[in-house]
N, CA, C and O atoms as CSV, one atom per row, in Angstrom:
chain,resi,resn,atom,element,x,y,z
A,1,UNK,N,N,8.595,-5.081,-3.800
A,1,UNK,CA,C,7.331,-5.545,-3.268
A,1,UNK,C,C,7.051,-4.860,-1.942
A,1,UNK,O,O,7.980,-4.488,-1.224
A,2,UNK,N,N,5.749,-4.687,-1.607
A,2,UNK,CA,C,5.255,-3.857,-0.550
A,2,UNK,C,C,5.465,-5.208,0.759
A,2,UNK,O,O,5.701,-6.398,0.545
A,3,UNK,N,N,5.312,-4.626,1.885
A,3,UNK,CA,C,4.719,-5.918,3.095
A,3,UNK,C,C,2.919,-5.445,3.137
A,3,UNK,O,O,2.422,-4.485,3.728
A,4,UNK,N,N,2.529,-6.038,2.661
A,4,UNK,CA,C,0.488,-6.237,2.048
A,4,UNK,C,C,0.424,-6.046,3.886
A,4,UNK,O,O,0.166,-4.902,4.262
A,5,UNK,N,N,0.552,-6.658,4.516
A,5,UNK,CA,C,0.144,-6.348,6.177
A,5,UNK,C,C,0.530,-5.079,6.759
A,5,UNK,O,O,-0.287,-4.417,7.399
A,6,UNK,N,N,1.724,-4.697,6.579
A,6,UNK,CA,C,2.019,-3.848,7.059
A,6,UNK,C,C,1.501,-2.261,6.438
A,6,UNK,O,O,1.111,-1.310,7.115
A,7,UNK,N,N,1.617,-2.321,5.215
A,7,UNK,CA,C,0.716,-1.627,4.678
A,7,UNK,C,C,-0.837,-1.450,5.026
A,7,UNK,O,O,-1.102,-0.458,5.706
A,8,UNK,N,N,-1.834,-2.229,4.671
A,8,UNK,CA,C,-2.828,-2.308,5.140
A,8,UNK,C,C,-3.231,-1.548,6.623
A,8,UNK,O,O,-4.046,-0.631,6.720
A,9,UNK,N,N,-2.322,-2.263,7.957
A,9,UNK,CA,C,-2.166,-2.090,8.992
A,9,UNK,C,C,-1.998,-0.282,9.190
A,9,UNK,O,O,-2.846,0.381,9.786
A,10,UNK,N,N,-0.658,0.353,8.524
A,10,UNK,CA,C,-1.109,1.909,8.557
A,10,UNK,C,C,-2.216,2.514,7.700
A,10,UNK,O,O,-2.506,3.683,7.953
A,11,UNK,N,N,-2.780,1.984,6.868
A,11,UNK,CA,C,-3.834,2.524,5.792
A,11,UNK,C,C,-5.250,3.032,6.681
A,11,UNK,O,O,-5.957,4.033,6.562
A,12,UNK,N,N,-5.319,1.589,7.833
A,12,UNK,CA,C,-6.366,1.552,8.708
A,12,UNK,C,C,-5.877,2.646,10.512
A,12,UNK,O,O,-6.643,3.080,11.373
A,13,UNK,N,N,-4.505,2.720,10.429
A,13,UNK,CA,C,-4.345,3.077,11.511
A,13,UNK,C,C,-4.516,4.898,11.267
A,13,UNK,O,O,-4.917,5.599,12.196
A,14,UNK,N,N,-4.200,5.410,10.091
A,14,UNK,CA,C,-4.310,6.460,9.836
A,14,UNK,C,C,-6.076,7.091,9.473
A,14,UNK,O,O,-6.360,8.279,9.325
A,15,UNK,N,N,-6.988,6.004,9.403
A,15,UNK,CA,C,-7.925,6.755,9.344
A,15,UNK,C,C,-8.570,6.062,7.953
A,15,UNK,O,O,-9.785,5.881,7.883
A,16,UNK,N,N,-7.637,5.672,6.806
A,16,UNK,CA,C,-8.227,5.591,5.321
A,16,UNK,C,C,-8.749,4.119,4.998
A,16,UNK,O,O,-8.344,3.073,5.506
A,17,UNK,N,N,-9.752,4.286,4.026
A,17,UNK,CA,C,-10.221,2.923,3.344
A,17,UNK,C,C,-9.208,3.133,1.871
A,17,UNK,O,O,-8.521,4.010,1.347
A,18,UNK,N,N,-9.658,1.621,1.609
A,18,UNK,CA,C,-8.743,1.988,0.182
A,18,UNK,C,C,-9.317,2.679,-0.717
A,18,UNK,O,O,-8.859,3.231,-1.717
A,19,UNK,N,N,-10.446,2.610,-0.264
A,19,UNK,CA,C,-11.176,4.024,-1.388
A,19,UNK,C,C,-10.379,5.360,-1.308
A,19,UNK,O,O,-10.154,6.025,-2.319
A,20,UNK,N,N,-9.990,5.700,-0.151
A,20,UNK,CA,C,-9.607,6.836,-0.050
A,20,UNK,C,C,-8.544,6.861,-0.371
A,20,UNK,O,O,-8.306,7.903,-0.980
A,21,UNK,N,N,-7.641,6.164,-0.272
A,21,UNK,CA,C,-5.834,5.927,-0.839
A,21,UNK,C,C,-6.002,5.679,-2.326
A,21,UNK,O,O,-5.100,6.133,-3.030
A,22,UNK,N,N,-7.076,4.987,-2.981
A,22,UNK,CA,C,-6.897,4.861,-4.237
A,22,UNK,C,C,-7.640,6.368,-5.106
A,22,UNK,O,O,-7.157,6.830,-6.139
A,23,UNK,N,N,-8.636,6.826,-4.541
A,23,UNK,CA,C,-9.092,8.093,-5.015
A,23,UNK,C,C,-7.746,9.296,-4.870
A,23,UNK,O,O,-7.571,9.965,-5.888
A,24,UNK,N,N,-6.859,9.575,-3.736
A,24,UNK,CA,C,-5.629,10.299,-3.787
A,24,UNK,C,C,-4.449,10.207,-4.671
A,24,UNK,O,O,-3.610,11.025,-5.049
A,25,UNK,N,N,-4.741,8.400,-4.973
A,25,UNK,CA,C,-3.285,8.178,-5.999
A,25,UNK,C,C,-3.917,7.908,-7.101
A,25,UNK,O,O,-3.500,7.013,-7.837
A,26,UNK,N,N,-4.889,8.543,-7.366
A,26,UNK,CA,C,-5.674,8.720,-8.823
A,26,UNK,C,C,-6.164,7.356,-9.611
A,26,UNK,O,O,-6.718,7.279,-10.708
A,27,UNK,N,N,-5.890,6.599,-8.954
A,27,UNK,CA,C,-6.092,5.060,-9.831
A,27,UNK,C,C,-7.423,4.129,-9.092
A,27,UNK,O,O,-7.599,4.330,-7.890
A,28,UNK,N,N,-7.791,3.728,-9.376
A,28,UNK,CA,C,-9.319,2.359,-9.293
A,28,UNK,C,C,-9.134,1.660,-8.249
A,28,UNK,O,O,-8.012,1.153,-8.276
A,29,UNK,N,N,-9.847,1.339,-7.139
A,29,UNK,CA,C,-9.398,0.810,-5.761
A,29,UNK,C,C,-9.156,-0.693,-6.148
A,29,UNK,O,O,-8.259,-1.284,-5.546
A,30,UNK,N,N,-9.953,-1.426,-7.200
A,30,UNK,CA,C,-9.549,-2.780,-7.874
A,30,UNK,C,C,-7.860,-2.401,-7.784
A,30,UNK,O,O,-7.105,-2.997,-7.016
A,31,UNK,N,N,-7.556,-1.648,-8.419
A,31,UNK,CA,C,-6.011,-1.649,-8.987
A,31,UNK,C,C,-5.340,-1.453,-7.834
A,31,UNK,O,O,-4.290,-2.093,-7.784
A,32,UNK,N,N,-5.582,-0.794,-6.896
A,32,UNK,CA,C,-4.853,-0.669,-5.633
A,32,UNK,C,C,-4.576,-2.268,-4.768
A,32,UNK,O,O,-3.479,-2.732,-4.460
A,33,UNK,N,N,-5.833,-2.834,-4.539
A,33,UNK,CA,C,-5.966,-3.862,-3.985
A,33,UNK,C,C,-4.667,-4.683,-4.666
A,33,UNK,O,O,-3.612,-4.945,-4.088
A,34,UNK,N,N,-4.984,-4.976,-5.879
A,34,UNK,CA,C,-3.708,-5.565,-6.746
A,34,UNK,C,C,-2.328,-5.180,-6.246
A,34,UNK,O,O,-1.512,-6.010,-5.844
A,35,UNK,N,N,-2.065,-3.553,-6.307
A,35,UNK,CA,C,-0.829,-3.453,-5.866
A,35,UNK,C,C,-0.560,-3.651,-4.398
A,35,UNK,O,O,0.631,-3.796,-4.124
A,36,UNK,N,N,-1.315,-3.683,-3.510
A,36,UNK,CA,C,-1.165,-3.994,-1.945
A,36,UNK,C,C,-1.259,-5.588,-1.900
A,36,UNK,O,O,-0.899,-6.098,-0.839
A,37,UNK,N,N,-1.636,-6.323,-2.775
A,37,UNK,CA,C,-1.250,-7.926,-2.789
A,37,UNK,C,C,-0.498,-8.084,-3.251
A,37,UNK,O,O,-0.356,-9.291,-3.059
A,38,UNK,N,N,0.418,-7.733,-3.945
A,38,UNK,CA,C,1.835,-7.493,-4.757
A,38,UNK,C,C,1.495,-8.215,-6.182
A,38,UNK,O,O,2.365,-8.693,-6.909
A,39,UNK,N,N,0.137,-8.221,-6.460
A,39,UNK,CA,C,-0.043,-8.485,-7.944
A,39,UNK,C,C,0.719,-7.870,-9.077
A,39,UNK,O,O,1.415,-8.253,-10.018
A,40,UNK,N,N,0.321,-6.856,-8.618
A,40,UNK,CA,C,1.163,-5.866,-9.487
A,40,UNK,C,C,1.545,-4.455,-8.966
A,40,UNK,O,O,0.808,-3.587,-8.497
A,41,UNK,N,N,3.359,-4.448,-9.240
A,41,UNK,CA,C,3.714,-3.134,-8.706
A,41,UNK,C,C,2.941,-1.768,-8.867
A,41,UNK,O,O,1.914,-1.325,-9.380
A,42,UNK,N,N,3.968,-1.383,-8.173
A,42,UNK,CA,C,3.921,0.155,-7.335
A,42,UNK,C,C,4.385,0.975,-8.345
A,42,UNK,O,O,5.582,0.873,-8.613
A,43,UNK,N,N,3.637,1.860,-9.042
A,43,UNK,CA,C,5.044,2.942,-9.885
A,43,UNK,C,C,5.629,4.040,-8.594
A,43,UNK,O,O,4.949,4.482,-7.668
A,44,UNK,N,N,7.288,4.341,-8.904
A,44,UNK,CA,C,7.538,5.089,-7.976
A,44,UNK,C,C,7.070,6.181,-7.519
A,44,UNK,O,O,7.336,6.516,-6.365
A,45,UNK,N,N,6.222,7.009,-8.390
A,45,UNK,CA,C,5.611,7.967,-7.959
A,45,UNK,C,C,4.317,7.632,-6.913
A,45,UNK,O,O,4.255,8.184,-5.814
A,46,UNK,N,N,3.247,6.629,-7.395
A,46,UNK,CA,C,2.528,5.862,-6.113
A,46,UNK,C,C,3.502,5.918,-4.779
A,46,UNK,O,O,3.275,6.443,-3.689
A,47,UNK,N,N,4.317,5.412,-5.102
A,47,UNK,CA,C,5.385,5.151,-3.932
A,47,UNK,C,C,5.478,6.312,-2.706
A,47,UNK,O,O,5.221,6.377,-1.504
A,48,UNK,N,N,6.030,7.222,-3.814
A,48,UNK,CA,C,6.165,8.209,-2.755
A,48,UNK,C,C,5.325,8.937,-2.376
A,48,UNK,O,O,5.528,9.433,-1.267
A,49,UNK,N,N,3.822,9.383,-3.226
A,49,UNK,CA,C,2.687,9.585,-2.765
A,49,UNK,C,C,2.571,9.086,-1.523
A,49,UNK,O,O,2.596,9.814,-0.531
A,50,UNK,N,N,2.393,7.404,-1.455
A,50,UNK,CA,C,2.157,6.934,-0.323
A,50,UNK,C,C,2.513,7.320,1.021
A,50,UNK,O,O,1.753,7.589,1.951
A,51,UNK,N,N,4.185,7.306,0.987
A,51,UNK,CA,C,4.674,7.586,1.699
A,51,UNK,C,C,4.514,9.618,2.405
A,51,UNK,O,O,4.831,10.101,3.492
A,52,UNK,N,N,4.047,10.100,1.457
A,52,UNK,CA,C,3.264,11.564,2.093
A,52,UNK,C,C,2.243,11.483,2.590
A,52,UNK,O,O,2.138,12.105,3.647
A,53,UNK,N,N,0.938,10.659,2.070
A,53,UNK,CA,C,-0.149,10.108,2.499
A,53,UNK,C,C,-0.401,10.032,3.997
A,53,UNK,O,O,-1.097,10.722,4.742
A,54,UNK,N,N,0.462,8.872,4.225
A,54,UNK,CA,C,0.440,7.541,6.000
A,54,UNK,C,C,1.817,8.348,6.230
A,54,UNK,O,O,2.309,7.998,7.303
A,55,UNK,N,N,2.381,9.052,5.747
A,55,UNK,CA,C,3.534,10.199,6.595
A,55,UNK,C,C,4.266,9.103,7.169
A,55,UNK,O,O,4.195,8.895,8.380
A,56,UNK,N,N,5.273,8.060,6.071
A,56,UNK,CA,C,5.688,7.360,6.385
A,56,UNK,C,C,7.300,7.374,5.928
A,56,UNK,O,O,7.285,7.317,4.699
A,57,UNK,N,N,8.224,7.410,6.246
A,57,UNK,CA,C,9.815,7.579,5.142
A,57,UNK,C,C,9.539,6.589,4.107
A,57,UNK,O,O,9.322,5.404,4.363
A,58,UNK,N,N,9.550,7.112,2.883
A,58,UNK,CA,C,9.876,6.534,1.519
A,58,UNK,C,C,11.000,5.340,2.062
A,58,UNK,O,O,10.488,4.409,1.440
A,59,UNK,N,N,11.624,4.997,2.446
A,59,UNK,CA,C,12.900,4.201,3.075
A,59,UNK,C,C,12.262,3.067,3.574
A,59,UNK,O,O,12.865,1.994,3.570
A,60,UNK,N,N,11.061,3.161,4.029
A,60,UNK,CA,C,10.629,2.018,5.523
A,60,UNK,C,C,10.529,0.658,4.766
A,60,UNK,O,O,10.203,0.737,3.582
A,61,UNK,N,N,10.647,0.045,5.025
A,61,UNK,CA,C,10.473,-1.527,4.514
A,61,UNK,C,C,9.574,-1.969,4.488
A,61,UNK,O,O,9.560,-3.197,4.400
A,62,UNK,N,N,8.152,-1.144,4.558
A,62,UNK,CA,C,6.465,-1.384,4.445
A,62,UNK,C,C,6.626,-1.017,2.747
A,62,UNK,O,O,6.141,-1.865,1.997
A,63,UNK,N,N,7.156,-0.032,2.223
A,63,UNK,CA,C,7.477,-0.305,0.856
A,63,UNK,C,C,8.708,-1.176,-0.004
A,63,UNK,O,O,8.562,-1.404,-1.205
A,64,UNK,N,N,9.927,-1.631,0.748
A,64,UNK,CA,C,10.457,-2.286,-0.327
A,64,UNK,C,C,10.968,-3.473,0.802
A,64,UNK,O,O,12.126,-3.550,1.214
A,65,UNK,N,N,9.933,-4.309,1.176
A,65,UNK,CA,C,10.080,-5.274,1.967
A,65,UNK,C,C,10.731,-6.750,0.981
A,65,UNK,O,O,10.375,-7.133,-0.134
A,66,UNK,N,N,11.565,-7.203,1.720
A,66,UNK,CA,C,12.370,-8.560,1.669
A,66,UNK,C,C,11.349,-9.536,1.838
A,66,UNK,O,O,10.862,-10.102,0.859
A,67,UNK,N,N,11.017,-9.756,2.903
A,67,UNK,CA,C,9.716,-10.672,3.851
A,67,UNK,C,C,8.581,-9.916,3.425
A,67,UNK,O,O,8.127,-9.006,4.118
A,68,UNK,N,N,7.904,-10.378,1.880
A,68,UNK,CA,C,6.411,-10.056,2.374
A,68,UNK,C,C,5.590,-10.795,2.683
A,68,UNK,O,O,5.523,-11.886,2.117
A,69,UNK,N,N,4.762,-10.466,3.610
A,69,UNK,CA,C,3.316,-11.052,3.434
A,69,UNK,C,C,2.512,-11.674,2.835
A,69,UNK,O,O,1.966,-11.145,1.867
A,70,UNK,N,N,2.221,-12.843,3.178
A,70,UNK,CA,C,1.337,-14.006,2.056
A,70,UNK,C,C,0.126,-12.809,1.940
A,70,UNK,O,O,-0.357,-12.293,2.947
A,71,UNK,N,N,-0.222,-12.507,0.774
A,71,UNK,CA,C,-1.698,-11.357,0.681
A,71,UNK,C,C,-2.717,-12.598,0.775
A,71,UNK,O,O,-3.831,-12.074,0.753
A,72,UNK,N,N,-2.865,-13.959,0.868
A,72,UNK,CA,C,-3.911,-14.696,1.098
A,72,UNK,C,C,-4.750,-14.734,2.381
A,72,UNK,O,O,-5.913,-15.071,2.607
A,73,UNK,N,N,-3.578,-14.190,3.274
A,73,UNK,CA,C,-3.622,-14.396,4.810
A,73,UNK,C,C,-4.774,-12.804,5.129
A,73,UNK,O,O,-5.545,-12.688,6.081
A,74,UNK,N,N,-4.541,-11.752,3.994
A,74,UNK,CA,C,-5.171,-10.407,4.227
A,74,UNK,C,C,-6.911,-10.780,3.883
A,74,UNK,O,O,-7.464,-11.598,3.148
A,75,UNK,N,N,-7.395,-9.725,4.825
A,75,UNK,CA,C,-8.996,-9.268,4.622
A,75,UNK,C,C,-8.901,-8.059,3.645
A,75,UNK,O,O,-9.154,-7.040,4.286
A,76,UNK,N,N,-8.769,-7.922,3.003
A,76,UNK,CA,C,-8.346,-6.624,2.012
A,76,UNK,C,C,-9.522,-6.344,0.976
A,76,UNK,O,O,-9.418,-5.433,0.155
């Protein structure tokens, strides 16, 4: 599971809407939203896209977080 905040939080700090993260990882910004609320996973390749994207280590715990984020609490 992603941390939905922490995610979000670099998506916006780098510049992108989810339009733009979901148009790069080829999939429907509906479907993105889903996977940034942890509706439904991440395939690993998203994954590491991402992590080239927000130039973030594949490693960071914004992707395989313990503690996530209630996504109710997100404006997303």
């Amino acid at each position: 599971m992603v941390d939905s905040y922490e995610l979000m939080v670099q998506i916006k700090k780098k510049g992108f809407t989810q339009q733009d993260i979901a148009d790069k990882l080829g999939i429907n910004v509906v479907t993105l939203n889903r996977k940034i609320k942890n509706k439904n996973e991440f395939l690993t390749s998203e994954l590491y896209r991402l992590s080239e994207i927000l130039d973030i280590p594949i490693d960071s715990p914004i992707f395989f977080s313990h503690e996530v984020t209630n996504s109710n609490d997100l404006n997303c």
